[in-house]
C-alpha positions in Angstrom: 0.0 0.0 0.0 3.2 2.2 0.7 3.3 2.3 -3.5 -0.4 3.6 -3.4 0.2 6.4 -1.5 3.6 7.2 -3.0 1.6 7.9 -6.1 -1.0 9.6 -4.6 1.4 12.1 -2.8 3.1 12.5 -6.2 0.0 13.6 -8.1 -1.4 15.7 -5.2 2.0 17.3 -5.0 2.3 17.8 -9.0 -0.7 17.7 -10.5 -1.8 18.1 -14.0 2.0 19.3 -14.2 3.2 15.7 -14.1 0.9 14.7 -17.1 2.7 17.7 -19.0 6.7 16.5 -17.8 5.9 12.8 -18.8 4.3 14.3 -22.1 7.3 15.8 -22.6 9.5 12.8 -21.6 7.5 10.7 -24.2 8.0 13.6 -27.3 11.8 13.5 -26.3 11.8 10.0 -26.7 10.1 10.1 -30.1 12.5 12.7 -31.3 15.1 9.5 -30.4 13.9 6.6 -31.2 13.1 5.7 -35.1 9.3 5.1 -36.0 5.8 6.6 -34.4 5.5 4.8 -31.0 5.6 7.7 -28.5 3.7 10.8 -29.8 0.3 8.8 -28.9 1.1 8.5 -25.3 2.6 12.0 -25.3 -0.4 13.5 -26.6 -2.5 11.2 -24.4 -0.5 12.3 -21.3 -1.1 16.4 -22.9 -5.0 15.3 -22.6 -4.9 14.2 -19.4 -2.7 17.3 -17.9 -5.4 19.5 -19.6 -8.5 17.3 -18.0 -6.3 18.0 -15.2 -6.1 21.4 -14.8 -10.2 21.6 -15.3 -11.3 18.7 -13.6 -10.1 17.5 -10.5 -9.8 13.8 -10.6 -8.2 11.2 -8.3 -5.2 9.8 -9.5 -6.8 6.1 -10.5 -9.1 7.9 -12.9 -6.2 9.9 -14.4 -4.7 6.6 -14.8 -7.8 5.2 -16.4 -8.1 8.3 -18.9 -4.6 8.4 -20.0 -4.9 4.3 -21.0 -8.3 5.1 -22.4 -7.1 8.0 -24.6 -3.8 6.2 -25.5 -5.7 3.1 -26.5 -8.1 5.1 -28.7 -5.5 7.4 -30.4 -3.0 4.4 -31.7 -6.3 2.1 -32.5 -7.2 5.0 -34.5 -4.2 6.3 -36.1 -3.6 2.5 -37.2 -6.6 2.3 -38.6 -5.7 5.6 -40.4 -2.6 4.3 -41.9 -4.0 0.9 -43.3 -6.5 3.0 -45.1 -3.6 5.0 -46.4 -1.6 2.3 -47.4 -5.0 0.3 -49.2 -5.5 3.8 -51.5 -2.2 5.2 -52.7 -2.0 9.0 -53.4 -0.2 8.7 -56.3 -1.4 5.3 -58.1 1.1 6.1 -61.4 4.1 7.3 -59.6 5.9 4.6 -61.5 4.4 4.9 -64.7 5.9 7.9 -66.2 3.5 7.7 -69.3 0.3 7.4 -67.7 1.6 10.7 -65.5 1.2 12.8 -68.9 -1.9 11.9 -70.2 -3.9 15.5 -71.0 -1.2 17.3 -71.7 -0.4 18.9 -74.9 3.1 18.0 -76.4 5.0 18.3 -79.2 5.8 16.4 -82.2 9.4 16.4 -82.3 9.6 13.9 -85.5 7.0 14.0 -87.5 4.8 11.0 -86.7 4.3 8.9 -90.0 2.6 5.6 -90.5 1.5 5.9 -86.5 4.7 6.3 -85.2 7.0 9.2 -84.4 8.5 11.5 -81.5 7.2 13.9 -78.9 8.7 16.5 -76.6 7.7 16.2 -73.0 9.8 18.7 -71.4 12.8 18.5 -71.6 12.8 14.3 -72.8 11.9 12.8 -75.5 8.8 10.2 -76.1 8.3 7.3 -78.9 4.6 8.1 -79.6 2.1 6.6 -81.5 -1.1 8.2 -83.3 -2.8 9.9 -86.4 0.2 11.5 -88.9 1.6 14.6 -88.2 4.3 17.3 -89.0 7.1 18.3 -86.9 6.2 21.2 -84.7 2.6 20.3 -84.2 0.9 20.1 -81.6 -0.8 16.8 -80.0 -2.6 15.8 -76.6 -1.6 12.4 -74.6 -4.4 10.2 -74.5 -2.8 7.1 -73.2 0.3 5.7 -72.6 1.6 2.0 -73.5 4.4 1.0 -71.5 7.0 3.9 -73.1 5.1 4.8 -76.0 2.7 7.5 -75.6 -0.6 7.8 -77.2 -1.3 11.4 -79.0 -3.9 12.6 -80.9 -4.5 15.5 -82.8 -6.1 18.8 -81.1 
């Protein structure tokens, strides 16, 4: 029981202030170690100081909050990141092709028989569609593997 009153002193002696300094602990120890582990119980231990300094609450039902609030911030944050990871933000980021298509190029050899050349920038870009001059300009509709697909405009 010595333990329980230990903990009690501390909290009545510190406060809401010791739910800030272990907040801070836990963001110092995210700055240190590699991934996202401790921000959830830093910010968990920040909610708690603030209930804190409003509420007055024995020490158990700090305890209590601070698991509660951690448990629903990494539950949640998870659930965040598998939703993330399901739906990319860039879906063609390795499909350099299918990144220009509706953009207006130009031919840079004249495309005859289907095939020819377009500038994208500051590269250069097999390209198949209707004939056309050199100089003309043509909109990517597609892309097949490093071939683009133009069309007149």
């Amino acid at each position: 029981m010595a333990s329980m009153e230990g903990i009690s002193a501390l909290i009545a002696q510190f406060g809401p202030w010791l739910w800030f300094a272990l907040a801070v602990i836990l963001f110092v120890m995210e700055s240190i170690v590699p991934g996202v582990h401790f921000v959830w119980f830093g910010l968990s231990a920040s909610i708690v100081g603030v209930i804190g300094l409003t509420t007055p609450l024995a020490w158990e039902w700090q305890l209590i909050a601070f698991a509660l609030i951690a448990m629903v911030t990494v539950f949640w944050v998870r659930q965040k990141s598998r939703e993330e990871s399901a739906h990319p933000d860039v879906a063609d980021l390795n499909l350099r092709g299918a990144q220009y298509i509706g953009r207006i190029v130009t031919i840079e050899d004249a495309i005859v028989n289907g095939r020819g050349k377009v500038r994208v920038g500051d590269t250069v870009w097999v390209a198949k569609g209707e004939d056309g001059p050199k100089g003309a300009n043509v909109k990517v509709t597609g892309a097949d593997g490093t071939v683009l697909v133009v069309s007149r405009i």
